[in-house]
C-alpha positions as CSV (number, residue, x, y, z in Angstrom):
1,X,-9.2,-13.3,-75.5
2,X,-9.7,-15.4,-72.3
3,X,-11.2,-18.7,-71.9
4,X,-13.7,-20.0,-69.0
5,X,-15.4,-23.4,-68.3
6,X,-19.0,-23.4,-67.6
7,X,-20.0,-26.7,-65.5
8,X,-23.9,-25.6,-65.5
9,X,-25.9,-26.8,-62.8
10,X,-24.7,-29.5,-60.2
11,X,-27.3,-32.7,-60.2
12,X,-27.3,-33.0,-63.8
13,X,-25.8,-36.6,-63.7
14,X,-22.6,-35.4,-64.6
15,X,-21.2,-34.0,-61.1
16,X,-18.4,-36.5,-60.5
17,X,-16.7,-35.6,-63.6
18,X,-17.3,-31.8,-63.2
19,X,-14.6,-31.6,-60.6
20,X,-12.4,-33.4,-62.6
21,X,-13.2,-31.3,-65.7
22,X,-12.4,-28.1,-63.7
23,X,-9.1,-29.3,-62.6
24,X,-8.1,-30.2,-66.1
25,X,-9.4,-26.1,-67.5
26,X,-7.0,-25.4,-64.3
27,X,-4.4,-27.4,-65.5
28,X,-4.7,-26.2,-69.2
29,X,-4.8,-22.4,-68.1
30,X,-8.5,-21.4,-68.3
31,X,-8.9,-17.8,-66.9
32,X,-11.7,-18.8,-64.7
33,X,-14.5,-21.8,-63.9
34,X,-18.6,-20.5,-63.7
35,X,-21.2,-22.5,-61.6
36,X,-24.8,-21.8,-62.0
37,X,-28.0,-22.0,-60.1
38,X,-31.8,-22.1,-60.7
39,X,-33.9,-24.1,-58.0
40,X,-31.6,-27.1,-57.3
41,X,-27.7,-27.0,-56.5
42,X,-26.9,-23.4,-55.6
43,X,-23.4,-21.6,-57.1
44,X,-21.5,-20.5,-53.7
45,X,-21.3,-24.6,-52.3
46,X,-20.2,-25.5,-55.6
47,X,-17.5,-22.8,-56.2
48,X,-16.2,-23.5,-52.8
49,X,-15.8,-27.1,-53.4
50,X,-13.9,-26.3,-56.6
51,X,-11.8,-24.1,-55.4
52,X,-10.6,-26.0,-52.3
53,X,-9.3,-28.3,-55.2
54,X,-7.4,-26.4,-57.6
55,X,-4.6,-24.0,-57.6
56,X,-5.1,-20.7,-60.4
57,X,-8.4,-20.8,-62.0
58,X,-11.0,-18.0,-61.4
59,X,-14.6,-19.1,-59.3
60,X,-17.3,-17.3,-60.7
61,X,-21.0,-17.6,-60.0
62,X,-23.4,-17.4,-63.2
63,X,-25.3,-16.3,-61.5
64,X,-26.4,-16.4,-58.3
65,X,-30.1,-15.0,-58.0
66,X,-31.0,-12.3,-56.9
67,X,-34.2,-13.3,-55.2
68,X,-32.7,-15.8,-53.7
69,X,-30.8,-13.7,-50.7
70,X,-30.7,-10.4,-49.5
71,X,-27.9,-8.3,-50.6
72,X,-26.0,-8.2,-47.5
73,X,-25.7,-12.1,-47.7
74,X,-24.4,-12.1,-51.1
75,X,-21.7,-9.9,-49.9
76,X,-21.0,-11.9,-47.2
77,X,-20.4,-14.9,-49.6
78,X,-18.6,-13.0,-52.2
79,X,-16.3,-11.7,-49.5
80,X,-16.4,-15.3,-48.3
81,X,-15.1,-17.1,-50.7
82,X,-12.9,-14.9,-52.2
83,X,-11.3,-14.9,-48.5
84,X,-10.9,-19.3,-48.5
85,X,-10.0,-18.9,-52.5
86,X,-7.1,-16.4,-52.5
87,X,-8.3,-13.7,-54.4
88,X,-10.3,-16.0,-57.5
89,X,-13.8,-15.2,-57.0
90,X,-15.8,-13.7,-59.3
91,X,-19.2,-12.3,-58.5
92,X,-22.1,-12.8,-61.0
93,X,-25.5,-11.9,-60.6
94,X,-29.1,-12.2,-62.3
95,X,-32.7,-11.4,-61.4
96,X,-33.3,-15.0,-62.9
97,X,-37.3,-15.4,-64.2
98,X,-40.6,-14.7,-63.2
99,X,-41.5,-18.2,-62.5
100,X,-38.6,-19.5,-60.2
101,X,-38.6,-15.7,-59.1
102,X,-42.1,-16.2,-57.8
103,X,-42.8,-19.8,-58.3
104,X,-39.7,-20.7,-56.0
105,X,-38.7,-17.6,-53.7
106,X,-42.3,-16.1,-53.5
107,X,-40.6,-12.6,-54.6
108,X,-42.4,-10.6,-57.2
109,X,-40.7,-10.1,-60.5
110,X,-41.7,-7.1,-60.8
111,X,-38.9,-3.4,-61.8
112,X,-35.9,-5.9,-61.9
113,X,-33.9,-3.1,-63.4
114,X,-34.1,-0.7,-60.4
115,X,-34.1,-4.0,-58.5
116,X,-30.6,-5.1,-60.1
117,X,-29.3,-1.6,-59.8
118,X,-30.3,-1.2,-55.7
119,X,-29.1,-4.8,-54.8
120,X,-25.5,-3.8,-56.5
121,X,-25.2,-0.6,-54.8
122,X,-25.5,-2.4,-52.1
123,X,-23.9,-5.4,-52.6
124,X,-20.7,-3.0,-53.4
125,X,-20.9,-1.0,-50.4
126,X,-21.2,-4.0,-48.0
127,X,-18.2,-5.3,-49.7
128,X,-16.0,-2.5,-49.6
129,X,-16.6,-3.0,-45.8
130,X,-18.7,0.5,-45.7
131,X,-21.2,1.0,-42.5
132,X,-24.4,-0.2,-44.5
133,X,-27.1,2.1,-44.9
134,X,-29.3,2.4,-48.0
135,X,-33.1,4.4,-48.6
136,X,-34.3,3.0,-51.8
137,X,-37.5,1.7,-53.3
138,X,-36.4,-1.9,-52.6
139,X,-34.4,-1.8,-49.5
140,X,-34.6,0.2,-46.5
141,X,-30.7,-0.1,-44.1
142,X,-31.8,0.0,-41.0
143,X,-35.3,-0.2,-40.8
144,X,-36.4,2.6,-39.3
145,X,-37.7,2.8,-36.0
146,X,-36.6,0.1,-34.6
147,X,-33.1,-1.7,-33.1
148,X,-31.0,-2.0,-35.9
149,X,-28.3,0.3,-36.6
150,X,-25.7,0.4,-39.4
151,X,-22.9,-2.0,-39.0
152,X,-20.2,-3.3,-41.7
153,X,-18.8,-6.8,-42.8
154,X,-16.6,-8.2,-40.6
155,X,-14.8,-10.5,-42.9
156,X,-11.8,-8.9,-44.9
157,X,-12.0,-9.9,-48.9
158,X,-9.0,-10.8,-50.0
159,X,-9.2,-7.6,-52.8
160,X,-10.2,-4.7,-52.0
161,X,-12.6,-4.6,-55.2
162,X,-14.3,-8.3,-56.4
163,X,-15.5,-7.9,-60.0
164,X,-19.3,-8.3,-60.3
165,X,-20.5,-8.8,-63.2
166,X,-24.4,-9.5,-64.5
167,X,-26.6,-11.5,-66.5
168,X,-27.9,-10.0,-69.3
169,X,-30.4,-10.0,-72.5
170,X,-32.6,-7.4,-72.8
171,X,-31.5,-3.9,-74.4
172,X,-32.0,-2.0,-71.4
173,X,-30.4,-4.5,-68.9
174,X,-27.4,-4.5,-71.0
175,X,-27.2,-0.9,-70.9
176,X,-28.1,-0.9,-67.0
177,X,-25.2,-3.6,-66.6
178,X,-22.7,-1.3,-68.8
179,X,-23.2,1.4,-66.7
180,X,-22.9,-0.6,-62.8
181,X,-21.0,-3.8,-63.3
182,X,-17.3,-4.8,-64.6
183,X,-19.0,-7.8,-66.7
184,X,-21.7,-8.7,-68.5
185,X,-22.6,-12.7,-69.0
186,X,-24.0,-13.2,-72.4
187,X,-26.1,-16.6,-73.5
188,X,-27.3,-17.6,-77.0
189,X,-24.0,-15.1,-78.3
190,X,-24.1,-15.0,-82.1
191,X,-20.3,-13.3,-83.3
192,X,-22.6,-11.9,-86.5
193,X,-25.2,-10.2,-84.5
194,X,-23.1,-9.3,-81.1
195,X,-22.8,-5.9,-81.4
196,X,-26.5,-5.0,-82.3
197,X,-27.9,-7.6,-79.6
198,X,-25.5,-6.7,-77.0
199,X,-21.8,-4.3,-77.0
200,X,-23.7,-1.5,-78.7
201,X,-26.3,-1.2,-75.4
202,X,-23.3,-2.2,-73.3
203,X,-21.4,0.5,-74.6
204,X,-24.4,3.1,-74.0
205,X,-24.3,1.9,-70.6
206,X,-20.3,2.9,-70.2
207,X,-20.7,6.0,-71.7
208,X,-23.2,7.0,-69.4
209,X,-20.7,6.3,-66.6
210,X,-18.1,8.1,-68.4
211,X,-16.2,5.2,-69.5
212,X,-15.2,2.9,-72.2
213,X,-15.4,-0.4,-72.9
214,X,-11.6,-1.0,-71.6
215,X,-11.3,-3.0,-68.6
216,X,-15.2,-4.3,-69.6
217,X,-15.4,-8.1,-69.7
218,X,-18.2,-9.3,-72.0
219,X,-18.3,-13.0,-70.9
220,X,-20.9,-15.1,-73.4
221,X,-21.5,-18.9,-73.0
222,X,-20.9,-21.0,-76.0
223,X,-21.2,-24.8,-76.1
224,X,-18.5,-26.5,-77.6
225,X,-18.8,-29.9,-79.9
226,X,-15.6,-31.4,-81.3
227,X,-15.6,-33.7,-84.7
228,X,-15.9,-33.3,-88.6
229,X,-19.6,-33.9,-88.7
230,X,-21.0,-30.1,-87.9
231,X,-25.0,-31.1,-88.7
232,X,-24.8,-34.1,-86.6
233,X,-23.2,-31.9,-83.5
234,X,-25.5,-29.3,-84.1
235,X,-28.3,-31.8,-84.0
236,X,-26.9,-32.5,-80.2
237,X,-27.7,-29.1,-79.3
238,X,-31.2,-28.6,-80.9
239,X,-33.4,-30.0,-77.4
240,X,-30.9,-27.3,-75.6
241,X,-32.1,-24.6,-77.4
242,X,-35.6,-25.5,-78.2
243,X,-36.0,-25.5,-74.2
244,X,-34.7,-22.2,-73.7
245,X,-36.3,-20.0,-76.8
246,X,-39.4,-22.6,-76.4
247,X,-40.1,-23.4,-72.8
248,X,-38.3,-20.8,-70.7
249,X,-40.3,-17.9,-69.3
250,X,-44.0,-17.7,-70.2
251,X,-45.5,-17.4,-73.7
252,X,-45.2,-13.5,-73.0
253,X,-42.1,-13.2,-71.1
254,X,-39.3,-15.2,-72.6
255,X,-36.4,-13.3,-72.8
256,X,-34.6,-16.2,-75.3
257,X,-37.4,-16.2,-77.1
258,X,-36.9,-12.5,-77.5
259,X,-33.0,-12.4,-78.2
260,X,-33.8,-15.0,-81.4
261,X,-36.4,-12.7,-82.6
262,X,-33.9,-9.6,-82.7
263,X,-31.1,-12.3,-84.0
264,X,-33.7,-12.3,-87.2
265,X,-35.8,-15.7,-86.4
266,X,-38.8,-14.1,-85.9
267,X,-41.5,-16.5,-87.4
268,X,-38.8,-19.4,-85.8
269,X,-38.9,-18.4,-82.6
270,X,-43.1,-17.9,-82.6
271,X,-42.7,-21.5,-84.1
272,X,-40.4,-23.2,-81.8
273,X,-42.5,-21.5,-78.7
274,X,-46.0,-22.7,-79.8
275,X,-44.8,-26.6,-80.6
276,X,-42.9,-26.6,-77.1
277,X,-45.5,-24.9,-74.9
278,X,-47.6,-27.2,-76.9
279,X,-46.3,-30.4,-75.5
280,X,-44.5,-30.7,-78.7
281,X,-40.6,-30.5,-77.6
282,X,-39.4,-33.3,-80.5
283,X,-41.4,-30.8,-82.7
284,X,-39.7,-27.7,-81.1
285,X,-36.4,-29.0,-81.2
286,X,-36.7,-30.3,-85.2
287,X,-38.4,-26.4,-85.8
288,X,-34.4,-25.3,-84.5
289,X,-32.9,-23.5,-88.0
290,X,-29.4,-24.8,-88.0
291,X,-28.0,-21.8,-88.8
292,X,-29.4,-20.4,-85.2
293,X,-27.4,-23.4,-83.5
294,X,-24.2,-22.7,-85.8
295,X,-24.0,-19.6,-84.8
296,X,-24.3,-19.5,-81.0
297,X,-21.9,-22.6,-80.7
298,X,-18.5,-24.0,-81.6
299,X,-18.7,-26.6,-83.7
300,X,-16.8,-28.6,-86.1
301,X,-13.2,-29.4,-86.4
302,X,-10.9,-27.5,-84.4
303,X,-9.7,-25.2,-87.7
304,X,-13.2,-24.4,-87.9
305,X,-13.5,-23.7,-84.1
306,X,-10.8,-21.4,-84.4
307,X,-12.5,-19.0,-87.0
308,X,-15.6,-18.5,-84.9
309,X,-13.5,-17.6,-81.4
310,X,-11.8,-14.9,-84.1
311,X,-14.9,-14.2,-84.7
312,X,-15.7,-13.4,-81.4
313,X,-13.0,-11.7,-80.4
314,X,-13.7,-9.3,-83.9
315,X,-17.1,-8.8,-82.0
316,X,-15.8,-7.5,-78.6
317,X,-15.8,-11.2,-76.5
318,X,-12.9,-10.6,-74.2
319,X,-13.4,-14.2,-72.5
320,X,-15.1,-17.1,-73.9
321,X,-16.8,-19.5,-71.5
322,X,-17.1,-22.9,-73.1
323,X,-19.8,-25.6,-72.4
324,X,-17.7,-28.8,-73.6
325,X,-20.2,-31.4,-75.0
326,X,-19.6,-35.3,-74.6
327,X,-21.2,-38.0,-73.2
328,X,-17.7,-39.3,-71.2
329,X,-15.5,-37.6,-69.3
330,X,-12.6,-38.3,-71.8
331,X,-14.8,-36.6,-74.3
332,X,-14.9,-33.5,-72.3
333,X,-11.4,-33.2,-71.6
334,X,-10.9,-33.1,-75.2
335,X,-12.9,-30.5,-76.0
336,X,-11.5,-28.7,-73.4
337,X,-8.0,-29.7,-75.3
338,X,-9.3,-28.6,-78.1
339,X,-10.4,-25.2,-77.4
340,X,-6.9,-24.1,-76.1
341,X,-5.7,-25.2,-79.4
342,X,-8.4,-23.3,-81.6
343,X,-7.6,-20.3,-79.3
344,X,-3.8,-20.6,-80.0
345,X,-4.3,-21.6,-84.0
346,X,-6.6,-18.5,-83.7
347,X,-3.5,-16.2,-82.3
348,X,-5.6,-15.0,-79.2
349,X,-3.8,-16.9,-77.0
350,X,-1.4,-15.1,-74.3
């Protein structure tokens, strides 16, 4: 099992020390670095700025949205940056929510499964340097009846094929994204309930592309809190996940919300929802079962740390993107430390 370094958004008070952060996972041997975007910094500025200043470690975007740019644009930045990065970038995407979806891009959320599916066909075509046509329900390449006529990227990727990989929750975007992409990327990832909330539909998904899970990279986030006390680092985490099974999405369409419930919180996730949506969020983030937290971090000494990534990797995780917790710099570059010892006291290590 690989590890990767997820630096979140850019603005979030800790930019200067991201860099730094990165360069230490570079230094340390992390398989790649993951920048994400919602509706302030975007991913592609941020990769490029970390890549210009390290040597090995992967770029990845997680994600950039797909409302946000037309297909052909993404290509042209995947191909981009994987030109000025020699070969490290990695291609995530996500049809992100209904309310930044519509609230911030004014496009509809509406069929993002056949929207997901269209944007890759023709992200992948446009990449492989293909004359770009495409007739879909989504996209039309050229319009018809007027000037344009199909052309193909100019710029030469430095691979012939850029993995692309894509955010997913739901049953039947997991399956979708087992049968179109090389990756999925996994949030709120709980080793004991992986393979019924996720492998199994990616699995589907390969098999109805005539292939296995070989080669597959199943990518989840997990935050990562260092020390002997795990209640207390759990507590850290409870206004994290309060805001995404509470406050993300609407009361109807929360996909987090969602993912808990089939995790077995049912009446937990109603709960956490109602007191957040409420106004409540100290009451939301105090409604957070510990065991939820537990078991979609790393917490705990680094023994301990080292049972759940074997954990992980039992459950089909082939790399392991940490969010290192600490409210210094020096506190994040021991976690960091310390989850390339857990991986090595784990035996997963190369």
């Amino acid at each position: 099992m690989r590890l990767g370094i997820n630096l979140g958004y850019w603005g979030a008070g800790m930019d200067g020390d991201n860099l730094a952060v990165a360069q230490e996972a570079d230094r340390l041997g992390y398989d790649v670095c993951w920048a994400a975007e919602a509706y302030g910094s975007d991913a592609p500025t941020v990769l490029s700025w970390v890549a210009a200043q390290t040597e090995n470690i992967d770029i990845g975007s997680a994600i950039m949205q797909i409302p946000a740019r037309q297909p052909a644009m993404t290509a042209m930045t995947a191909a981009t940056l994987d030109s000025l990065s020699g070969g490290r970038f990695r291609l995530g995407l996500g049809v992100s929510g209904p309310q930044v979806s519509e609230g911030w891009y004014g496009v509809k959320f509406d069929k993002p499964l056949s929207r997901t599916r269209e944007y890759v066909e023709i992200v992948r075509k446009a990449m492989a340097r293909e004359r770009l046509t495409h007739e879909g329900e989504h996209w039309t390449l050229p319009l018809p009846g007027g000037p344009g006529k199909p052309i193909k990227l100019t710029v030469h990727p430095e691979r012939e094929h850029i993995p692309l990989y894509i955010a997913a929750i739901g049953p039947r975007n997991l399956e979708q994204t087992g049968e179109i992409a090389d990756g999925a990327l996994l949030i709120f990832p709980s080793a004991e309930h992986l393979e019924e909330t996720a492998i199994r539909h990616l699995r589907a998904g390969r098999e109805k592309a005539g292939k296995t899970m070989d080669g597959f990279d199943v990518v989840p986030t997990v935050p990562l809190a260092v020390g002997d006390d795990v209640t207390g680092l759990a507590d850290m985490f409870r206004p994290y996940t309060a805001l995404y099974v509470g406050g993300m999405g609407s009361r109807k369409q929360n996909f987090y919300n969602q993912l808990a419930q089939r995790m077995g919180y049912e009446k937990e996730a109603a709960e956490i929802q109602e007191k957040y949506l409420g106004g409540d969020k100290a009451g939301a983030a105090a409604a957070v079962p510990h065991t939820l937290i537990d078991q979609t971090t790393l917490l705990g000494p680094v023994e301990r740390i080292a049972e759940r990534m074997a954990a992980y990797a039992e459950a089909g995780v082939t790399t392991l993107t940490l969010a290192p917790a600490g409210f210094t710099l020096e506190e994040r570059i021991a976690a960091l430390r310390a989850g390339t010892d857990a991986l090595e006291r784990a035996g997963l290590a190369d």
